[in-house]
Every structure is written in structure tokens, then in C-alpha cells.
Steps between C-alpha positions, in 0.01 A plus 500: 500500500638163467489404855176605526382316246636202618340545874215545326473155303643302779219649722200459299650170366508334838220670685280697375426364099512825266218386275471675170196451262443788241635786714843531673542534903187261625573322820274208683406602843736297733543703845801329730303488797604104606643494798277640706250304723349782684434849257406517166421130483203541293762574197605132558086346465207752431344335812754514760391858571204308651668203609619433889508897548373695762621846456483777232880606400645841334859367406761678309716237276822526308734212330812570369663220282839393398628773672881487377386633141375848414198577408362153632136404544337695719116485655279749717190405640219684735233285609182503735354161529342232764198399617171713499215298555398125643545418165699761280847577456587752241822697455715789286784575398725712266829394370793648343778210310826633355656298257812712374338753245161335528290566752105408587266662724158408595289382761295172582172418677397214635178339642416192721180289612494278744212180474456334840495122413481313867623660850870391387454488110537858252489582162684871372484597158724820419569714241825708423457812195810647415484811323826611412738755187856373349760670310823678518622738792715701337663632775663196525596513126934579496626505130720750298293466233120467410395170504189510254389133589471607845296789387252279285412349823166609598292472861265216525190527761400137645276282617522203683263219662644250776179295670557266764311218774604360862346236660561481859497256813592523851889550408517478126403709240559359130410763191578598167543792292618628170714736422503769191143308381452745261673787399402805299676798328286753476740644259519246208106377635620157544528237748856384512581136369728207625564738795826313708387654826129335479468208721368271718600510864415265795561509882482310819528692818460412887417685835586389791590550801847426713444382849775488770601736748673790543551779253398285163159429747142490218782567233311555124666251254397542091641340209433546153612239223418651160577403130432707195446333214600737177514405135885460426576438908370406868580629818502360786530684867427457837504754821464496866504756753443476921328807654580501898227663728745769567415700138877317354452238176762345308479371119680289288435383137620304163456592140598287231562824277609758766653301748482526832385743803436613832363796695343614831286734616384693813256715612606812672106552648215299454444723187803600309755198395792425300596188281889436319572223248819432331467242212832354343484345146641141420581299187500759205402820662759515749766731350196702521540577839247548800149660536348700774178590587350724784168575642376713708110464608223638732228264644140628606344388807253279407186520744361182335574126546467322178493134445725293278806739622796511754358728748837511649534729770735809324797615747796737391775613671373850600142533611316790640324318729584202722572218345242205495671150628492239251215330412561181501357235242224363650382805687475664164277156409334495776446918454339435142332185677350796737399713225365195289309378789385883558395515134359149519287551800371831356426330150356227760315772666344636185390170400365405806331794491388411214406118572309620808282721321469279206433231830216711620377549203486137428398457840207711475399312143532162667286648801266626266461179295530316811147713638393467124563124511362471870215698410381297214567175688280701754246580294517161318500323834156685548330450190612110535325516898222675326470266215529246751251585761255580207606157331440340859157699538426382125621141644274545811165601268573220278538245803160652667356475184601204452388371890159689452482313155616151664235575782224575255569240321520271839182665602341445190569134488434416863107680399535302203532180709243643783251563196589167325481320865194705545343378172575122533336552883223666393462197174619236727194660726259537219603080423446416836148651558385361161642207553344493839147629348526221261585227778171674661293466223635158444444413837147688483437278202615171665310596842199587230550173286520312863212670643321460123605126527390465873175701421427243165554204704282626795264600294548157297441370831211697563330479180524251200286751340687844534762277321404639176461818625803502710677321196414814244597753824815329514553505096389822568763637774757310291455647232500826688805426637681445195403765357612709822762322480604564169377863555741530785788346297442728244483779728832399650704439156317905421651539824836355452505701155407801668829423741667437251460795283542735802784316626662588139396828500665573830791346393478734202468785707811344693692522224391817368583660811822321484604606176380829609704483818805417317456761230442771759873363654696514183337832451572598832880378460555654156364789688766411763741472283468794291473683827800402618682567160390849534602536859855371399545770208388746741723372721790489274364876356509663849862279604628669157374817566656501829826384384496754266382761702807354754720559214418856371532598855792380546661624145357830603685448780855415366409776236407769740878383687707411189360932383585612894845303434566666184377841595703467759818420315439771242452772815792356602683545136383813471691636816737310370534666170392824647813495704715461195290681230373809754828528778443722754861500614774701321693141435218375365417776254868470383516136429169552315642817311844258398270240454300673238768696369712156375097352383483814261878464350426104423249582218748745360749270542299228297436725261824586426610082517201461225678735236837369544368172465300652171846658386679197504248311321509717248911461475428120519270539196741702289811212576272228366391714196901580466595116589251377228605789183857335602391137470275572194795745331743165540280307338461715193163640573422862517302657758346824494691780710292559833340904525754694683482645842668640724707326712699821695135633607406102631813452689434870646096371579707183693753720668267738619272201636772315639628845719147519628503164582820539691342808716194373550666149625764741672185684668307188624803327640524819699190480591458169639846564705312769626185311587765217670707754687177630638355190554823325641529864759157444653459100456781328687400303775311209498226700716313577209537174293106472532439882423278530115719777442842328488317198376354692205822699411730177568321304201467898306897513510525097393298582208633826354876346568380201328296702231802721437770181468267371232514840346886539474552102435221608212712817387830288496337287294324727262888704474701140453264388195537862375883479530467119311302629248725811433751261497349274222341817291858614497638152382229464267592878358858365485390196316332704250781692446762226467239292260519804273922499539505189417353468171807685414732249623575363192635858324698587838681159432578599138609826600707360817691287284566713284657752744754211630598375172592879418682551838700180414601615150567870572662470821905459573742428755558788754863588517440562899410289747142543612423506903205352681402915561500548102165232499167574587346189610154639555221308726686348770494134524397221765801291605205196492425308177236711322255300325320699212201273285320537160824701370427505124759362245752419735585125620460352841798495683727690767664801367791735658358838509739788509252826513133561483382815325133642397656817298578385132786736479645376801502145416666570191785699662562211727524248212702713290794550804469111563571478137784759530634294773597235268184250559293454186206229570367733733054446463206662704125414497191665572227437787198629417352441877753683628623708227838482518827398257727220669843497370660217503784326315524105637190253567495161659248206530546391868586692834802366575653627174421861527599496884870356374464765211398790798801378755751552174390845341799609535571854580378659179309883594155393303474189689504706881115479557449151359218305546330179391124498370288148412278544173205247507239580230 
């Protein structure tokens, strides 16, 4: 019994921390799986299942530690992981760890996504769930006699979350993860605190490739340099391993915990291989002796080339078939450059396809605007000839008009002259002749006077005595003759006015007729003019009618082709469709019948998303009406209890939805693998890249794969915030709880003192010698520096714990045989957040006294489990 308890501490003090909260046997999740670079690598990063793999694996593992003591550690695990999509990795596993008479068995999932950054640039996320039970085998239990702290140790069921993220290039890939995140006991409901095995671990690895010749020829090198950063250490490693065409790799490795390693591996056929490692411990493991581990692991063929992977060719030692030559580095590149430039020039295809319809189509619209555009420049090219010949007619009239007008007017003045002329020749002629009839009659009257005077002087001549009578003739005649004379001159000034007043009465008719003339031209160009306005907006009236009998025409047109176009490209749909929606073929009427089939289980499937969702908003509501009585109760304010309900029958409503769920996910992830088996048996040349079929079920499978990634991602999602807010209801429960405990803090103090001081008083001196197997020591303690806060009336300072108890009776016994053992100022205190009794009998300010005080304990049996805690309140 001894020895076994001894194995037992040494193991789970160096590799595997025994944690212990409320309840005795709990154990973090730490699987030895570290020297391995090709199986079960996703136990070393959640994403590595994804990352630079190729192939799915079934391996069977086994470690066997320390092998030079009984009963040492020892770990089984049965895995199926790799790569199952362009983007996926996923992998599971079930493990078995023997730790002396503990033991743990469980089983772990895990879950990667790949997101495509650049053509040499990926981010993985990953996810490992550990679900696993500890206790005691007792089987393994050998004792004379019953052993009732071994029989107080219950069976704890676990929980555990490790995320992680890997960025990768080229040849590196840099990630994180974190191990033991959280950690629940579904037995005591509680997440488990200050948890040694939780931390943070980083890594750098590179893949490459060896080049040389002979039998190390396109030789895989990888190297891993990790460090683990914990909260009372760090640990550092680093591991490389060269894989050899020929199936053969070789690993070696460094720990700064367990020391060093190496292994190798083969594989025996392309499918089944075998790995060894040996791992020696240094420093102060290595009376421990060495480790071995062993695994043995089938490959599937993989009928898919994946990118961001090795896609080393896989040889093995014994093959059913001929073996392939090597493939030699750069005709594997210059393969995948093949199969790039195939996919490229199809994807190049498509979308020229693509462009050349979308061409034609523009094509076509440019024609069409271009016989639009033509058209109208047509048709305005007309209406401008139009409106210019009819503007050059208009121009023509006017110009006649205006010649006629010019030639009237011409005429008119020229007969204006004539008629003037006329009239001054005809006056000038009316002058002359009475001018001339007055020169006669002058000349009459001086011929008459001459003759008179000749006649007077002949007869004055002739007779003395006529004189008188001759004289009063001649008075006579002259007086005649003046008064002709002056009759005449009368007559000729009557004349003159008579002339005169014609003359101006012609010329009054002149210019009436002129003004008339002139009147009867502006009326005639007003006339013109208003003419010619008229014949312009006619003009204009029947050039715009034109035009826009030009343009309905030609809309009608374009209309009447743009409808042909269109009915043309719905006729052309409709076969379309009609071959997809009304198959003929019996391919056809299957894809259709999957088709429909995976359509119907999506609304079932949202459905079913909806009330989970609805469910866990309704556990979201009851943690914030639980968070909030908490923070209200603290501060002295009472809330009013919330109406009860049943909680059984709403986690049975959630389990029930969440098992449909799974089938009806289950069901349409069968039936798009169905739809893509049939689609990738009857689509697989690049024949029928064109066909509407495979174009139309191509972008049908795209969708539902994409429609049913959103719905998982959605469901992981919905099941992690239901797991978080289990995990805080249950804290917040636990809270509640511990608020009401501790208002009695103050009376278990009393009553704790009370017990010692009687233990002290009551107590002697045995009169044997007590042994380290006559002490119960109770929780088992971390061989770090514990560090406990808000520890009521107890001072700050490092303490030197001897034994940890949670049973009142049990405490007391211990005190009272550390009494009996002679020491007296033996103490203990009480941790309400953990609720246990630490007994203790020295305390120091600073570290370096209570590690001087640890190296010199001396060999007394109460001080065998010793350990140091650190009180800060």
C-alpha cells in the first residue's frame, strides 16, 4: 500500500497535477501524446488535425512511463482523425490513463476550419472537448486492511475546453492554444479554480523539403519549437523528424520537464504503419527511468488533393500493386501546377463564358443604342435638311418678295419720274405755246400798232381832216387795246391760277397715290411677313411631327426587338428550367428528387435552430435574474423569489430539440453526399462544363454545403453559449450558496477555536511513536506554492501546511495525534472558497524563509506531505 502510494504522488506530482477542489480523485486532462509528429497530433493544437495533412488516420496509441516502477503511469488512446474537407479537419478519440489506483477514461472530439487568406496565407481555428470520469480502480487497490480514506473517494465526471489558432505561410505555421480553459465537475457543479494544468501554449513549426540525391531525394523535413507557459512553470520543447520517400521517418525531441527522445516509424503498405519512441528523463526525473510509446495506425486512400497539405506521395514496404517511382519535387509542383492550371482554365472557361455572353449582351445594347443613337442623328439630320430646305424656301420667298418688292418699287419710281417728266413736258409745253401765243399777240399788236401808226400817218398824209376822226379811231383802238390787253392779262393770270391749282391737285393726287402705294406695301409686307411666320411654324409643326413620328417608329422598333429579345430569353429559361424542374431522364429526376428532398429538411431544420435559440434565451434570462437576486442579496436588499418552474421538463424540451437537431443535420448531410456522389458519378469531365444541368446543381451543392456550414457553425454556437451560461448559472447557484455560508463565518470561528483550545488542554503525550501510516492527511497537496486570498481572520504570510481536511472530525483527529506527538502550537484555518481546514503549525513573511524551513523539516511522520501556501487577503 505504501509503494503504491508513493508511485502515485510522484506520478501525478510531476505529470499529470491531481487537482482537488471539494471532492477527492479530480484530475486535469493532460494526455502524453508529445512526441509524435505524424498521429494524434491534433492532441498537441486543436488545429493541427487540419493543418499540413492530407490523409484521414485510425491509429491505436499507448505510452507507458517510468517503466522501472510498478504500477507507473500508463495511457491508451484510439483515435480517427485528419482531414475531411477543403477546409475541415475534425477528429476522435477515446483514452484510457492509469495512474496507480486512479484511473480516467473518456473520450475527446475535436473540430477544425480552415479560412483561406491569400494563395500562400491560412487561418485554422480548432477546438478540442474532452469529456472524461476520475476516481479509484480498485483493482489496483493492495492493502491488508480497509483503507476508509480511499473509500471516501468518489468518481468525478469532467469537462474540459482547449481552443486553439494557426496562422500559416509557405513553410511556417505559428498558432496558439490553451490548454484545460475551463474545467467542470459535473459532480460538485463547479468549474475548477487555479487549475496547474491550464495554460498557454505557443509553437513554431516548418515544412520543407530536403533536396539532394539518392535515397534522402524530396526528403520531408518538420520542426516544431514549442513553449508552454503554466502558472507556477514553463516549458520549453522542440522536435524534428525526416520522412524519406521510401514510407521510413525518424524523430528526435527535447523537453525541459521530460527530457529527451527519439523514435521512427514505417509503413508496412501505403495504409497500415507503425511509429516507436523512447523518451529518457533528465535533471530530476531521471531515477525515474524511461518511457515508451507505440502506435500502430491505418491510413485511407484519399481520392482528393487538398491545398495547404503535403500531398506526399505514400509508399510502404509491401504494396499490392506495383510500386509508383518517386515523384520527385517539382513534378509533384508542376503536377498541382497541372491541376491548378486545369482548374484555372476551367474557372477561366466559366468566366469567359460568362464575359462572352455578358459581351454579347453588351454588344447587342451598344448595337442597339448605337442604331438608337444613329437613328436619331438620322432622323435629326432630316428634320435639320427639312428645316433647312423649308428655311431656304422661306429664304427664297422672302428674297422674291423682296426682288418683286424692290422691282415695284423701281417700277413705281421710274413711272413716277416718266409721269413727273411727263408733267414738266406737257407744262414746259403748255409755257411754250402761251408764251408763244403771247409773243403772237404781242407781235399781232406791234404789227397792229405799226400798221395803226402807218395807217394814221398815211391817212395824216392824206387828210388833215380825218385827223380828228382818225385821232378819236386811234383813242379809240387804244383804248381797245388796253382793255384787250388787260382782258388778255387777266385771262392769262385766270389761266396761270387755273395751272396752278391743277398742277397742285395733281400733285395731290401724286401723293395720295403715293401714300396709298406705300400703305398697300407695308400691308402687303406685314402680309408677307405674317405669311412667312406661319409657313415657318408649319414648317417647324410638320419637321416635329416627323421627328416624332421618326422616333415612335423607331421606339416601336427597339420595343418590338428589346420584347422579341426578352421573349426569347425567357423561352430560352424556360427550357432551361424545364430541364431541371420537369427531367425527362432518370438522372435528372433523381437530382431533382435529392434536390427537393434536402429543400424540405432545411425548414425543419430552421425550425428546430429557432427553439434552441428560444431555449437558450430563456436560460440567459433566468442567469441575469439569478446574477442580479445575488448582487442585490450582497447589498442587503431583498428580492422577491422568482415563480417556480420546472427546470427537469425544460432541459428534457432542449434535449429532445437538440436530438432532432442532430438527425435532421445527420439526414441532410446525407443527403447532400448523396446529391454530390450522384452528381460527381455523372459530371466528371469537362465535356459538360457548359451543360444547365451541372451548372444548376454545381451552384445547388455550393449553396446547401454553404447553407448547412452556417447551420452547424450556428448550432456550435447556440450549444457553446448554452454550456457558458450553464457554467455561470451554476457559479451564480454556488455563489448563492456560499453568500448564505458565509454569514456564518463568524460562529464557525468561535466554534473552531474553541475545538483547538480543547484539543490542546485535553490531549497528552503518546507513549508510542506515531508513523506517517497512523495520519490521515486528507486532500492531497500541490508541490507548487498555493496561493489562497480573502482568507478571513488570518494574516498574510506563507504558512507550512501539513494536511488539508473538509471533514470536521477528521481535522480534529489529525491535530489531536500532532499534539500526541509532542508538538503543541499546532493551528489550522478555514477557507470558505474552498472549504477546507489547513493545518499548520509554523508561518513566515518571505519565501526564502519557509523554503529554508521546508529543506529542514526534519523527518517527523506529520510533516511527510508538507506543503507551503501564500495567504494574501
Amino acid at each position: 500500500m505504501k509503494t503504491h502510494l508513493l508511485v502515485l504522488v510522484l506520478c501525478i506530482c510531476s505529470i499529470q497535477m491531481f487537482y482537488s477542489q471539494e471532492d477527492d480523485g479530480v484530475v486535469s486532462l493532460s494526455l502524453p501524446v508529445r512526441n509524435s509528429l505524424t498521429f494524434n497530433r491534433f492532441v498537441i493544437n486543436p488545429t493541427f488535425s487540419f493543418v499540413r495533412e492530407q490523409h484521414k488516420y485510425i491509429s491505436l496509441y499507448n505510452k507507458k512511463e517510468w517503466v522501472q516502477f510498478d504500477d507507473a503511469p500508463n495511457t491508451y488512446l484510439a483515435s480517427y482523425s485528419g482531414r475531411f474537407g477543403e477546409n475541415i479537419g475534425a477528429g476522435l478519440g477515446l483514452f484510457q490513463q492509469n495512474y496507480g489506483i486512479l484511473t480516467t477514461f473518456g473520450g475527446t472530439a475535436n473540430f477544425a476550419y480552415n479560412v483561406r487568406l491569400a494563395r500562400e496565407s491560412n487561418l485554422t481555428f480548432g477546438l478540442n472537448i474532452g469529456a472524461y470520469k476520475s476516481g479509484v480502480n480498485s483493482g489496483n487497490i493492495v492493502t491488508n486492511v480497509d483503507d476508509p480514506s480511499l473509500q471516501n473517494i468518489p468518481e468525478n465526471f469532467l469537462l474540459t475546453i482547449n481552443p486553439g489558432i494557426n496562422y500559416g505561410l509557405a513553410f511556417i505555421d505559428i498558432g496558439l492554444s490553451i490548454n484545460n480553459l475551463a474545467v467542470y465537475n459535473f459532480n460538485s457543479s463547479e468549474l475548477l479554480q487555479d487549475n496547474p494544468e491550464q495554460g498557454i501554449q505557443a509553437h513554431v513549426m516548418y515544412t520543407g523539403y530536403v533536396n539532394s540525391r539518392g535515397f534522402f531525394d524530396e526528403a520531408k523535413f518538420s520542426g516544431l519549437l514549442k513553449s508552454e507557459l503554466k502558472t507556477d512553470e514553463t516549458i520549453i520543447s522542440a522536435q524534428a523528424m525526416l520522412t524519406v520517400p521510401k514510407g521510413i521517418w525518424a524523430q528526435v525531441g527535447y523537453n525541459t520537464v521530460f527530457g529527451v527522445s527519439g523514435g521512427a516509424g514505417i509503413n508496412i503498405t501505403p495504409q497500415i504503419a507503425i511509429e516507436y519512441n523512447f523518451e529518457k528523463a533528465i535533471g530530476d526525473l531521471t531515477d525515474f527511468g524511461p518511457s515508451h510509446d507505440i502506435t500502430l495506425a491505418y491510413r485511407f486512400k484519399n481520392r482528393d488533393n487538398y491545398d495547404y497539405s503535403s500531398g506526399d506521395e505514400v509508399a510502404g514496404l509491401i504494396s499490392k500493386k506495383k510500386r509508383k517511382p518517386v515523384v520527385s519535387k517539382k513534378t509533384k509542383e508542376k503536377a498541382q501546377a497541372n491541376r491548378k492550371l486545369a482548374a484555372e482554365k476551367k474557372v477561366q472557361q466559366e468566366a469567359d463564358a460568362q464575359a462572352k455572353l455578358l459581351a454579347e449582351q453588351k454588344a447587342q445594347q451598344e448595337a442597339d443604342a448605337q442604331a438608337k443613337l444613329l437613328a436619331e442623328q438620322k432622323a435629326q439630320q432630316e428634320a435639320d435638311a427639312q428645316a433647312k430646305l423649308l428655311a431656304e424656301q422661306k429664304a427664297q420667298q422672302e428674297a422674291d418678295a423682296q426682288a418683286k418688292l424692290l422691282a415695284e418699287q423701281k417700277a413705281q419710281q421710274e413711272a413716277d419720274a416718266q409721269a413727273k417728266l411727263l408733267a414738266e413736258q406737257k407744262a414746259q409745253q403748255e409755257a411754250d405755246a402761251q408764251a408763244k401765243l403771247l409773243a403772237e399777240q404781242k407781235a399781232q399788236q406791234e404789227a397792229d400798232a405799226q400798221a395803226k401808226l402807218l395807217a394814221e400817218q398815211k391817212a395824216q398824209q392824206e387828210a388833215d381832216a380825218q385827223a380828228k376822226l382818225l385821232a378819236e379811231q386811234k383813242a379809240q383802238q387804244e383804248a381797245d387795246a388796253q382793255a384787250k390787253l388787260l382782258a388778255e392779262q387777266k385771262a392769262q393770270q385766270e389761266a396761270n391760277a387755273q395751272a396752278k391749282l391743277l398742277a397742285e391737285q395733281k400733285a395731290q393726287q401724286e401723293a395720295d397715290a403715293q401714300a396709298k402705294l406705300l400703305a398697300e406695301q407695308k400691308a402687303q409686307q406685314e402680309a408677307d411677313a405674317q405669311a412667312k411666320l406661319l409657313a415657318e411654324q408649319k414648317a417647324q409643326q410638320e419637321a416635329d411631327a416627323q421627328a416624332k413620328l421618326l422616333a415612335e417608329q423607331k421606339a416601336q422598333q427597339e420595343a418590338d426587338a428589346q420584347a422579341k429579345l426578352l421573349a426569347e430569353q425567357k423561352a430560352q429559361q424556360e427550357a432551361k428550367d424545364a430541364l431541371i424542374t420537369n427531367p425527362k431522364d432518370e438522372l435528372g429526376k433523381s437530382l431533382l428528387s435529392i434536390t427537393q428532398q434536402t429543400e424540405d429538411a432545411k425548414k425543419s431544420q430552421n425550425d428546430l435552430l429557432k427553439q434552441f435559440d428560444d431555449i437558450v434565451g430563456i436560460k440567459d434570462k433566468d442567469l441575469k435574474d439569478l446574477k442580479e437576486e445575488n448582487d442585490l442579496g450582497e447589498q442587503g436588499i431583498a428580492v422577491q423569489p422568482k415563480p417556480f418552474k420546472s427546470i427537469t421538463a425544460e432541459n428534457n424540451a432542449l434535449n429532445t430539440i437538440k436530438s432532432n437537431l442532430d438527425k435532421i443535420i445527420e439526414t441532410r448531410n446525407k443527403q447532400i453526399d448523396d446529391l454530390q456522389e450522384l452528381y460527381d458519378d455523372n459530371f466528371e469531365t469537362d465535356t459538360l462544363y457548359n451543360d444547365e444541368v451541372y451548372l444548376h446543381y454545381r451552384k445547388t451543392l455550393k449553396r446547401l454545403k454553404t447553407e448547412q456550414t452556417e447551420t452547424i457553425a450556428i448550432k456550435s454556437q447556440l450549444e457553446v453559449r448554452l454550456e457558458n451560461i450553464k457554467v455561470a448559472t451554476e457559479f451564480e447557484r454556488r455563489r448563492r450558496i456560499k453568500r448564505a455560508a458565509f454569514d456564518n463565518e463568524d460562529e464557525r470561528y468561535i466554534q473552531d477555536r474553541s475545538a483547538l483550545q480543547n484539543i490542546k488542554q485535553t490531549t497528552v503525550l503518546s507513549s508510542t511513536i506515531l508513523k506517517e501510516e497512523d495520519f490521515d492527511f486528507g486532500e492531497e497537496q500541490s508541490s507548487n506554492i498555493q496561493i489562497l486570498k480573502n482568507v478571513k481572520n488570518v494574516e498574510n504570510g506563507y504558512y507550512l501546511i501539513i494536511a488539508v481536511h473538509t471533514d470536521k472530525k477528521k481535522r480534529d483527529d489529525f491535530v489531536t495525534k500532532v499534539v500526541a506527538s509532542g508538538r503543541t502550537n499546532v493551528d489550522f484555518f478555514y477557507d470558505v472558497n474552498t472549504s477546507e481546514y489547513y493545518i499548520y503549525y509554523d508561518k513566515f513573511n518571505s519565501i526564502e524563509e519557509a523554503n529554508r524551513a521546508m529543506n529542514t523539516k526534519g523527518n517527523r511522520p506529520y510533516n511527510t506531505k508538507m506543503s507551503l501556501v501564500k495567504i494574501e487577503n
